[in-house]
C-alpha positions as CSV (number, residue, x, y, z in Angstrom):
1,X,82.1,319.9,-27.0
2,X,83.8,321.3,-23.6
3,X,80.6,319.1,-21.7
4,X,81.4,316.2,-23.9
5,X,85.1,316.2,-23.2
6,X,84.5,316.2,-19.5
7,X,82.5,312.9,-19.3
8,X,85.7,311.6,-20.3
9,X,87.5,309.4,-17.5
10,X,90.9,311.4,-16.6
11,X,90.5,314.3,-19.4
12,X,92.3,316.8,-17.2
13,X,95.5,313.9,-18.3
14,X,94.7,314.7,-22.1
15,X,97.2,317.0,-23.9
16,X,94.5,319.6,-25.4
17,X,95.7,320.2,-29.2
18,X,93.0,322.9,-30.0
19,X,90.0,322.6,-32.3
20,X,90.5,320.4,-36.0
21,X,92.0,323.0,-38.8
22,X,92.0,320.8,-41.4
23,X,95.2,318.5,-42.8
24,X,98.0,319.3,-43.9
25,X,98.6,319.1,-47.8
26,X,99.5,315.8,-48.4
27,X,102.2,315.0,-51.1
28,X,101.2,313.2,-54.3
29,X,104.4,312.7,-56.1
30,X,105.4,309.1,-56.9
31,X,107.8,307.1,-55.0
32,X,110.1,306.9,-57.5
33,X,110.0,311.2,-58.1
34,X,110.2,311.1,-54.2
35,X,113.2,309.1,-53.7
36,X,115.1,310.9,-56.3
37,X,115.6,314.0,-54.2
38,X,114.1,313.6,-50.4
39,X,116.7,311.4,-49.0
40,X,119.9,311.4,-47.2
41,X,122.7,311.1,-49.4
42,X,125.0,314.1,-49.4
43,X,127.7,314.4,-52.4
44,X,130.9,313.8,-50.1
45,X,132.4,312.9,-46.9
46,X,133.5,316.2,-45.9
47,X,129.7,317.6,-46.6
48,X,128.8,314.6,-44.5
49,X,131.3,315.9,-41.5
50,X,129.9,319.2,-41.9
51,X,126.0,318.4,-41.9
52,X,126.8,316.4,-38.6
53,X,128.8,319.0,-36.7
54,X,131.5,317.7,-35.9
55,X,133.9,319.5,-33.6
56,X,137.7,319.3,-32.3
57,X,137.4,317.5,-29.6
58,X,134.9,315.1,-29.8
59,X,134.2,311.7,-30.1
60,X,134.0,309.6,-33.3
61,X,133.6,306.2,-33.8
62,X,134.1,303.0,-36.4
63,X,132.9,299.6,-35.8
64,X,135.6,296.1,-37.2
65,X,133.5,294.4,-39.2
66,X,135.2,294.7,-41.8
67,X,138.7,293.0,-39.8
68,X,141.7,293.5,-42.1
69,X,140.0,294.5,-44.8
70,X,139.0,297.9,-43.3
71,X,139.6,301.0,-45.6
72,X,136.9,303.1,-43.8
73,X,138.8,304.5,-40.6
74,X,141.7,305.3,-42.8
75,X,139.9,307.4,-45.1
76,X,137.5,309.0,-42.6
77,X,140.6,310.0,-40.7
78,X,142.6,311.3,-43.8
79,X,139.8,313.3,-44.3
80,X,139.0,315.0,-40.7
81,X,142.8,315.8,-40.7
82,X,142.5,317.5,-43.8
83,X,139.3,319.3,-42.8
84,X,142.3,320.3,-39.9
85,X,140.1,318.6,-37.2
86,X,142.4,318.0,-33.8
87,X,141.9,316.1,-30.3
88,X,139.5,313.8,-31.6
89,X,138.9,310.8,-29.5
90,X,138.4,307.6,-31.8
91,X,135.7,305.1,-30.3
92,X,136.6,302.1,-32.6
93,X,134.9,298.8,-31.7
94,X,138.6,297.4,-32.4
95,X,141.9,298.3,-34.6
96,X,143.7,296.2,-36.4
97,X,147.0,296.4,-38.7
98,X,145.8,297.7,-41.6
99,X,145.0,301.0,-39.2
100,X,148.9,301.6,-39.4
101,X,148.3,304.9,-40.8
102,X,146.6,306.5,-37.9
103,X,150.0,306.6,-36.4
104,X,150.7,309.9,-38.0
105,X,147.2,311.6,-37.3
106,X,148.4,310.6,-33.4
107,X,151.5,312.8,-34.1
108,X,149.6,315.1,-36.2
109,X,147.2,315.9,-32.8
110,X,144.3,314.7,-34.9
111,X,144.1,311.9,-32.5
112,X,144.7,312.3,-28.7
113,X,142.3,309.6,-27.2
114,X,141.3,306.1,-28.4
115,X,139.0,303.7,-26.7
116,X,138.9,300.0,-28.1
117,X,138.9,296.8,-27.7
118,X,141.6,295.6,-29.2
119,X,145.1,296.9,-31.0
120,X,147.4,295.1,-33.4
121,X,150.0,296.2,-35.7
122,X,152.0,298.5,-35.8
123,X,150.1,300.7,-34.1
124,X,150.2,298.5,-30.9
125,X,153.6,298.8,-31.1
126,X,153.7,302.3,-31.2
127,X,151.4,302.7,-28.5
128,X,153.2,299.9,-26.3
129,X,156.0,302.2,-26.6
130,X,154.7,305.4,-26.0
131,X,153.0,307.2,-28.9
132,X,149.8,308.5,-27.4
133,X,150.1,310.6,-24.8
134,X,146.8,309.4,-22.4
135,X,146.2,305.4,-21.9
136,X,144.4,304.1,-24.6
137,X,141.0,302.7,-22.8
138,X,140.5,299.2,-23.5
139,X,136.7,297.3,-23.3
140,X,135.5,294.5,-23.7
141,X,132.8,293.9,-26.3
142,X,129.9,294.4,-23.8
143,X,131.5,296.6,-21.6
144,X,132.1,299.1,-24.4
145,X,128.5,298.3,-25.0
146,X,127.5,298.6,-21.7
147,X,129.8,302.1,-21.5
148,X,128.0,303.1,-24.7
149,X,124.4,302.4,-23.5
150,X,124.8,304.0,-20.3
151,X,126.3,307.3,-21.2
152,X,129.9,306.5,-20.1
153,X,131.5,306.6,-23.5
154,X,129.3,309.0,-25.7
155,X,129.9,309.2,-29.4
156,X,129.1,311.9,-31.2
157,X,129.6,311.0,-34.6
158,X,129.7,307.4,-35.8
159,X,131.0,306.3,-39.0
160,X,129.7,303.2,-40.5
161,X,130.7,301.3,-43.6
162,X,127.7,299.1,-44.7
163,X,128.0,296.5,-47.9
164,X,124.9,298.1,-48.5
165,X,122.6,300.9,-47.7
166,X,119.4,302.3,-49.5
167,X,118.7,306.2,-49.8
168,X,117.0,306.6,-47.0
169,X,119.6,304.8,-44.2
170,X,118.7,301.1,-44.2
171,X,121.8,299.6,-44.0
172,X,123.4,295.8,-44.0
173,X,126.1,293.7,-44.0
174,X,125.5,291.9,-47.6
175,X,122.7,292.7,-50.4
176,X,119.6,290.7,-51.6
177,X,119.8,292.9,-55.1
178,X,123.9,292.5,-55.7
179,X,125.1,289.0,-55.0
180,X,128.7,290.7,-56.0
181,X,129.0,292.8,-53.1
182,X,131.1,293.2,-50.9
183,X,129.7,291.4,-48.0
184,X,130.7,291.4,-44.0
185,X,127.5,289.7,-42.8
186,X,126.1,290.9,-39.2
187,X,127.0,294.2,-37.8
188,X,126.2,293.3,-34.3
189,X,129.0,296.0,-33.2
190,X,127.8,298.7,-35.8
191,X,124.5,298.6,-34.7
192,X,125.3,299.8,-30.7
193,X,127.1,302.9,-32.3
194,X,124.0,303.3,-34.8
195,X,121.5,303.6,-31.7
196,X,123.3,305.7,-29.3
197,X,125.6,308.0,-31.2
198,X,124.0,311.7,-31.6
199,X,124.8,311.8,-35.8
200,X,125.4,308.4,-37.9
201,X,127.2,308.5,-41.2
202,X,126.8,305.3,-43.1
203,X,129.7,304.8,-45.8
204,X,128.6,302.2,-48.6
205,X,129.8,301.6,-51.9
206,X,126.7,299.8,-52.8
207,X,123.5,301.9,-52.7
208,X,120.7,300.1,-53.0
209,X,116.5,300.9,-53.8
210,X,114.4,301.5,-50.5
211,X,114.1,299.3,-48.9
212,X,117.0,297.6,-48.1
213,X,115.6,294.7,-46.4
214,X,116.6,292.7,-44.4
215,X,118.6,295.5,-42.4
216,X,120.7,295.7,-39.7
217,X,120.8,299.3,-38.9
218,X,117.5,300.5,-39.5
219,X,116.6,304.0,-41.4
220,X,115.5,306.2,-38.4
221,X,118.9,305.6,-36.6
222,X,121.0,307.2,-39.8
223,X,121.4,310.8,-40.3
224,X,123.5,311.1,-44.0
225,X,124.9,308.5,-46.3
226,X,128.0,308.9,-48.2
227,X,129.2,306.6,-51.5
228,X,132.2,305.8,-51.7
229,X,134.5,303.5,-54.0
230,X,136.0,301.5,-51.7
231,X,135.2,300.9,-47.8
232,X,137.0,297.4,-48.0
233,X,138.9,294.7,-49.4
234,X,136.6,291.3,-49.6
235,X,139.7,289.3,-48.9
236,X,140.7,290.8,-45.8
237,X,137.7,291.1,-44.2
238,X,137.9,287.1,-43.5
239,X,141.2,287.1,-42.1
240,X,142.8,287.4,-39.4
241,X,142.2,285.2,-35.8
242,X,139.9,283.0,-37.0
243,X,142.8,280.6,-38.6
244,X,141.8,277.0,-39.3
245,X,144.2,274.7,-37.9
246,X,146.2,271.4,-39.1
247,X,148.8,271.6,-36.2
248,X,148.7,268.7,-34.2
249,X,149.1,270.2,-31.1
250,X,146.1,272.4,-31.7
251,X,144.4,269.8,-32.3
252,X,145.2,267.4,-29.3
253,X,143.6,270.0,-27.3
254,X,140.6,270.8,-29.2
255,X,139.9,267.3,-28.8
256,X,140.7,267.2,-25.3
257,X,139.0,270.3,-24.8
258,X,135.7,268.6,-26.1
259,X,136.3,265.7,-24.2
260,X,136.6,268.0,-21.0
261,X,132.8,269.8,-22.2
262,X,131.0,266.0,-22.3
263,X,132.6,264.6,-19.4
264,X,131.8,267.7,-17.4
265,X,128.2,267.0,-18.3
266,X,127.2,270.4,-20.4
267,X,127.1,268.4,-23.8
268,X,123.0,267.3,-23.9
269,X,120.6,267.9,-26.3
270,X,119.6,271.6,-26.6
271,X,122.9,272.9,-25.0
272,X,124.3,276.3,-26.2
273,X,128.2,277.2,-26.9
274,X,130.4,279.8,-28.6
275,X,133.6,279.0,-29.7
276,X,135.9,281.8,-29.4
277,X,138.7,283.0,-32.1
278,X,141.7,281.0,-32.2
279,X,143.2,278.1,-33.6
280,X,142.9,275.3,-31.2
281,X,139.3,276.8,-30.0
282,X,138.0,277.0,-33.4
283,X,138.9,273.3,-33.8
284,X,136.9,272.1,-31.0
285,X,133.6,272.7,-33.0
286,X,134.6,269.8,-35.1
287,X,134.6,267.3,-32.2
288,X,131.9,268.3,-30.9
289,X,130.4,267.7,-34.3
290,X,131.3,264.0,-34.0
291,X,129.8,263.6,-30.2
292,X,126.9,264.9,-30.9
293,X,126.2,263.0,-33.9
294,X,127.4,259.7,-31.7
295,X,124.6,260.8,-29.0
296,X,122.5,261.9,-31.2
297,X,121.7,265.7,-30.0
298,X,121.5,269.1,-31.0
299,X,122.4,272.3,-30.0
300,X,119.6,275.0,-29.5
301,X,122.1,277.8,-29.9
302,X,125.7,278.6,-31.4
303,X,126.5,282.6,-30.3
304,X,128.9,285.0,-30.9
305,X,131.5,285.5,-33.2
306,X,130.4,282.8,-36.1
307,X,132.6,280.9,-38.8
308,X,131.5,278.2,-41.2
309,X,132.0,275.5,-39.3
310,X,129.1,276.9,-37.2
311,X,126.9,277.3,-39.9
312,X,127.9,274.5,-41.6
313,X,126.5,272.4,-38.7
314,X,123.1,274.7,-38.8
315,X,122.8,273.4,-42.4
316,X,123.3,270.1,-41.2
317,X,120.5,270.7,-38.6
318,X,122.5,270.0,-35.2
319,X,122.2,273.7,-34.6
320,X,118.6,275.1,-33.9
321,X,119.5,279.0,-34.1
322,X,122.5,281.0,-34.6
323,X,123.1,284.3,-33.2
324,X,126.2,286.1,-35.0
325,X,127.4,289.4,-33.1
326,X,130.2,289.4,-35.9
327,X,130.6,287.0,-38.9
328,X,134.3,285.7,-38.9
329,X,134.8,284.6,-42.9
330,X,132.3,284.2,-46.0
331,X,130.5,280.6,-45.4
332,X,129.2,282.9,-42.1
333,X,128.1,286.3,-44.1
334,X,126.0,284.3,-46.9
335,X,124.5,281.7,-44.4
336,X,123.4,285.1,-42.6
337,X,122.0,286.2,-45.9
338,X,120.3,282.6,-46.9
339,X,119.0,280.9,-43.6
340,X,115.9,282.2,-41.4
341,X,117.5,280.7,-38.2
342,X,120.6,283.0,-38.4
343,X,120.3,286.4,-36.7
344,X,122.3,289.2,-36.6
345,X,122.5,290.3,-32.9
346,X,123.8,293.8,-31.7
347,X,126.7,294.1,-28.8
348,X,124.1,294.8,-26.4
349,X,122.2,291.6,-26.6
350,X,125.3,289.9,-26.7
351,X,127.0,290.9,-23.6
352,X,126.1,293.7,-21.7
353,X,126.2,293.5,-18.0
354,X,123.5,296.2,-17.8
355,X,120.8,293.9,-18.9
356,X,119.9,290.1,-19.5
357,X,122.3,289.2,-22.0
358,X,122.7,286.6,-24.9
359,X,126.3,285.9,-23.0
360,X,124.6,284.6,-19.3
361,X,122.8,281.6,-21.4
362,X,125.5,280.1,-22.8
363,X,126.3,276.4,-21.1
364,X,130.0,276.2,-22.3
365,X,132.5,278.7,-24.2
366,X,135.4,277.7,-25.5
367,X,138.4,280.4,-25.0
368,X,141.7,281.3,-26.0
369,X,144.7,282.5,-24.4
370,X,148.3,284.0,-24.7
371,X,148.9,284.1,-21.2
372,X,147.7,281.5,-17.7
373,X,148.6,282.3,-14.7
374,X,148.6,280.3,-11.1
375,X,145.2,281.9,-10.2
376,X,143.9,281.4,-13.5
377,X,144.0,285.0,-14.7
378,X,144.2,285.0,-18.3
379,X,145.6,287.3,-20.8
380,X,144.7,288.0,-24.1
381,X,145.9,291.3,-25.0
382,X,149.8,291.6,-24.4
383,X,152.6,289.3,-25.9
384,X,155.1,287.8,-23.8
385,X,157.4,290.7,-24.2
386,X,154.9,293.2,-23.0
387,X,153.7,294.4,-26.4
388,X,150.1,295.2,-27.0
389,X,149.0,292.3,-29.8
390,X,145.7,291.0,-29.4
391,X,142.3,292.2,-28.4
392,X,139.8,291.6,-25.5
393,X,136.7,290.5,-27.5
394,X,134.0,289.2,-25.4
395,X,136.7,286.9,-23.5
396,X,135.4,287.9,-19.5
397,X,132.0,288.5,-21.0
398,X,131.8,285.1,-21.8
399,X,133.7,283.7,-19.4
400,X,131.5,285.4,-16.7
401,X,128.2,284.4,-18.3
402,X,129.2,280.8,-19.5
403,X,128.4,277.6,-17.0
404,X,131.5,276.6,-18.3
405,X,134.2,278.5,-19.4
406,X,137.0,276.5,-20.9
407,X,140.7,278.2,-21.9
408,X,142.7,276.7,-24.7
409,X,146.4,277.1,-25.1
410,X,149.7,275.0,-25.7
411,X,151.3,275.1,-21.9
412,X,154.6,276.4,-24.4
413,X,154.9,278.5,-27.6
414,X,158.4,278.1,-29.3
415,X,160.7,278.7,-26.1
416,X,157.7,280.6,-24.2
417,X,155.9,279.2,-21.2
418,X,152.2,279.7,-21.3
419,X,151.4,278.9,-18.0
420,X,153.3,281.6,-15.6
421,X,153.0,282.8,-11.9
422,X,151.3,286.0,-13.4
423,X,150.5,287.5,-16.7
424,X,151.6,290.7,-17.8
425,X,147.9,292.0,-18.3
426,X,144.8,290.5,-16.4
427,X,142.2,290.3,-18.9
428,X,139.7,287.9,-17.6
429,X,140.0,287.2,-14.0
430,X,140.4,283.9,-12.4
431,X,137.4,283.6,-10.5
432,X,135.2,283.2,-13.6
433,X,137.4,280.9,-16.0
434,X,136.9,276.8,-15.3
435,X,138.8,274.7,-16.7
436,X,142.3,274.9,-18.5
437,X,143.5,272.5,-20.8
438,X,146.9,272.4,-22.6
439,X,148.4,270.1,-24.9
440,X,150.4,268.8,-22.1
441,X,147.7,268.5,-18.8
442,X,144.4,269.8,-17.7
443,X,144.0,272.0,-14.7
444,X,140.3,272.7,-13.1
445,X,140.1,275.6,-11.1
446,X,139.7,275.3,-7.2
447,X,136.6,276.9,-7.8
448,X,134.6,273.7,-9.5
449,X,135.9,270.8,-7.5
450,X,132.6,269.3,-9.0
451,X,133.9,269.4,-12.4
452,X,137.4,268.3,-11.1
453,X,135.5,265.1,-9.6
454,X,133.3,264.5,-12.8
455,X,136.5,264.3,-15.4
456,X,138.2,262.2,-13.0
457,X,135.4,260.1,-12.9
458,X,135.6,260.0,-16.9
459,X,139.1,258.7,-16.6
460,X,140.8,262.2,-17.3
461,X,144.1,263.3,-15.4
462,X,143.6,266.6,-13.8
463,X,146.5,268.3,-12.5
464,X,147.2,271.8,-10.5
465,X,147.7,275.2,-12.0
466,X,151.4,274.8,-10.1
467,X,151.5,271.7,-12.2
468,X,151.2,273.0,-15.3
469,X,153.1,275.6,-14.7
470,X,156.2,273.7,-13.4
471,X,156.1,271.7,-16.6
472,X,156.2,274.6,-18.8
473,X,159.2,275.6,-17.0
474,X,161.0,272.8,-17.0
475,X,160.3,272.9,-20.8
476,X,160.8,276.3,-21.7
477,X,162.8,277.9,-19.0
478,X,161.8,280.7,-16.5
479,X,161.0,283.4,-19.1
480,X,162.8,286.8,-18.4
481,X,161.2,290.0,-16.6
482,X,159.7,292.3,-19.0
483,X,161.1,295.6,-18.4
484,X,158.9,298.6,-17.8
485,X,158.9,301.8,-17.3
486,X,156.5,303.7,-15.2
487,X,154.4,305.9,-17.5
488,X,150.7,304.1,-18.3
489,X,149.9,303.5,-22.1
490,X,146.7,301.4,-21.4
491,X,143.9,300.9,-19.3
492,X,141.9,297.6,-19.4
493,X,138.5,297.6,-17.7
494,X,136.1,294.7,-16.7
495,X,133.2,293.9,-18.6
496,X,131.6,296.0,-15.6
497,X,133.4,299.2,-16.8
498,X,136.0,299.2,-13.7
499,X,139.8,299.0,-14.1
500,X,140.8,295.5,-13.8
501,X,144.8,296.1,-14.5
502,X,146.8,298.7,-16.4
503,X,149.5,298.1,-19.0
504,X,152.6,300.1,-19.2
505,X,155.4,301.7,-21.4
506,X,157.9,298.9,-22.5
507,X,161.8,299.5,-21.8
508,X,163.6,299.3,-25.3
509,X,166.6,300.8,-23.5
């Protein structure tokens, strides 16, 4: 045998395992005896905890999927407090209001990090004015993937509520076997915490028979499964941001706004686009709708966050393929569930700046604001009176990777100027945002004097940033200084993982 094994090319490279022993016993119960005990459901959360060793100190983490609707944090972090775990740092994708009650686990010590993307709420308010001791750390959707992927922001136990889950970890957003479900549709932003954090607790109230397929979170990234009776509320899972809009305004510019995306020549047949999560941007989608029918084109992809309108227009067949990172109401989870050309993508494909991403194909992107400045910085995190209310989403991811990036926003809100010398928080940086248009003027950034030449060409008035912004004022007013004080309560980093601004502690004095 050893003279045989030698006339092989590049043996001395062969791992040598000994001489054959025999196999092992192989099992010969039935699937159904096996599944009934050899799987990885554990009777309770707090058996869960302890399986995947959890320790004060370290890192857990939740994804949003389930928006307003969430009852997962909450409970997890009910628990862990009265398990008496302390200095946690919570890793969630993005909090929202209903998270109101992790203020007290914050004063409790329970909590003394968080890393995000987003904060709204009473919470944010909280924070804004002091509550947490160190800077919350805000990222954008692929620069938390990007942190996650790389090491930067390790998570040590994640835990995942999934519509459904079989006994052995294949999780989802919605179920083939229970139509009833509750139903979030892609878990693009689960899925990144599924595949890098060390244990993964999936949280369902809907356990389903191997295999759970189609999955999103596969079995071999799950460690233990917990059922629960409630992970969310169906009705406020498609809330929030993605408001459809009848006010006029909103839609003078979503029409002007899709004007802006043909005349600039990126509306051909087989373009790509995301429309981002606001009223007015959200609106665009339906004049585009009308153009394209007029020319008689199609788009080859629609990405990111997806509503019906999207998937209406799949249905229709003027979209070729849909890639949902995060499925914004119902129309979107079910048309995940019933069409073979709608895939659920995680963060990383979607916007990570470490590799080729989903976000660097796009041809346009269609972008809300709360805040324009004169150098076309854009804020979408802070309110006008310095209050953390919003979230970065993808905003510079897309920005950054679109052809065409295209911000959305009334040049006034109420008595509020839009358009101001500087915002309070530099989300997405000038140099990569396009075009700006208000319900009052369009502004092309100095940046793209092609595209400045191209809508003039199409008859289009384009003004100056200065413009804009001299018309808001004369509208609104100069609005007051927001008054800080000097202590840091947040950190917001570049889709590139470095610190692009920092917000502080607002002045209620």
């Amino acid at each position: 045998m050893d003279e045989l094994l030698r006339t092989i090319p590049h043996i001395d490279l062969i791992a040598h395992r000994g001489v054959f022993s025999g196999a092992a016993p192989k099992r010969t119960e039935t699937f159904r005896a096996r599944s009934g005990k050899d799987n990885k459901v554990l009777p309770s959360l707090e058996d869960a905890v302890r399986a995947a060793g959890l320790r004060d100190g370290m890192t857990i983490s939740f994804h949003h999927h389930f928006r307003g609707g969430d009852h997962v944090v909450n409970q997890v972090l009910d628990t862990l407090a009265d398990m008496g775990f302390r200095d946690l740092t919570l890793a969630a994708s993005s909090l929202a209001d209903v998270h109101a009650s992790l203020i007290r686990h914050i004063q409790n010590g329970v909590i003394t990090h968080i890393e995000t993307s987003g904060l709204r709420g009473r919470l944010a308010e909280e924070i804004s004015r002091g509550l947490l001791e160190c800077p919350v750390v805000f990222r954008s959707h692929g620069g938390r993937a990007a942190a996650i992927g790389s090491g930067e922001l390790h998570i040590d136990v994640a835990f995942l509520g999934a519509p459904s889950c079989d006994p052995y970890g294949n999780a989802n957003g919605y179920s083939r076997d229970d139509d009833t479900s509750i139903a979030c549709g892609s878990m693009g932003y689960a899925r990144t915490d599924a595949k890098y954090a060390d244990k993964v607790i999936i949280l369902t109230n809907n356990l389903v028979r191997y295999p759970n397929a189609p999955w999103a979170i596969p079995e071999y990234d799950v460690d233990y499964i917990v059922v629960m009776d409630d992970i969310g509320d169906p009705a406020g899972i498609m809330s929030g941001a993605t408001r459809y809009t009848k006010n006029p305004k909103e839609l003078l510019i979503a029409q002007t706004a899709a004007s802006v995306i043909d005349a600039a020549g990126y509306l051909y047949d087989g373009f790509s686009m995301q429309m981002g999560s606001g009223g007015a941007s959200l609106a665009v989608a339906r004049f585009l709708r009308q153009m394209m029918q007029e020319k008689n084109i199609r788009c080859r992809f629609a990405l990111g966050g997806i509503t019906g309108q999207i998937t209406a227009m799949h249905e229709e067949g003027m979209i070729d393929r849909i890639l949902d990172v995060q499925s914004f109401d119902l129309d979107a989870a079910l048309s995940l569930k019933k069409n073979r050309f709608h895939h659920q993508i995680d963060a990383v494909y979607y916007a990570s700046f470490l590799s080729a991403a989903a976000v660097d194909q796009l041809d346009f992107v269609i972008l809300s604001a709360l805040e324009i400045d004169t150098d076309f910085n854009v804020n979408v995190l802070t309110g006008s009176d310095g209050v953390i209310r919003g979230a970065i989403g993808g905003h510079p991811d897309t920005a950054a990777g679109a052809s065409l990036s295209v911000v959305v926003a009334p040049l006034t809100r109420g008595r509020i100027p839009t358009v101001i010398d500087r915002v309070n928080t530099i989300v997405t940086p000038g140099a990569v945002v396009d075009v700006v248009v208000t319900d009052q003027g369009i502004a092309v950034n100095p940046r793209r004097p092609e595209v400045a030449e191209r809508l003039r060409k199409a008859g289009m008035k384009v003004y100056t940033i200065q413009q804009l912004k001299d018309r808001a004022e004369a509208l609104a007013g100069r609005p007051d200084l927001i008054r800080y004080r000097d202590r840091v309560v947040g950190v917001v980093m570049y889709r590139d993982n470095t610190v692009i601004d920092v917000i502080r502690q607002i002045d209620d004095d």
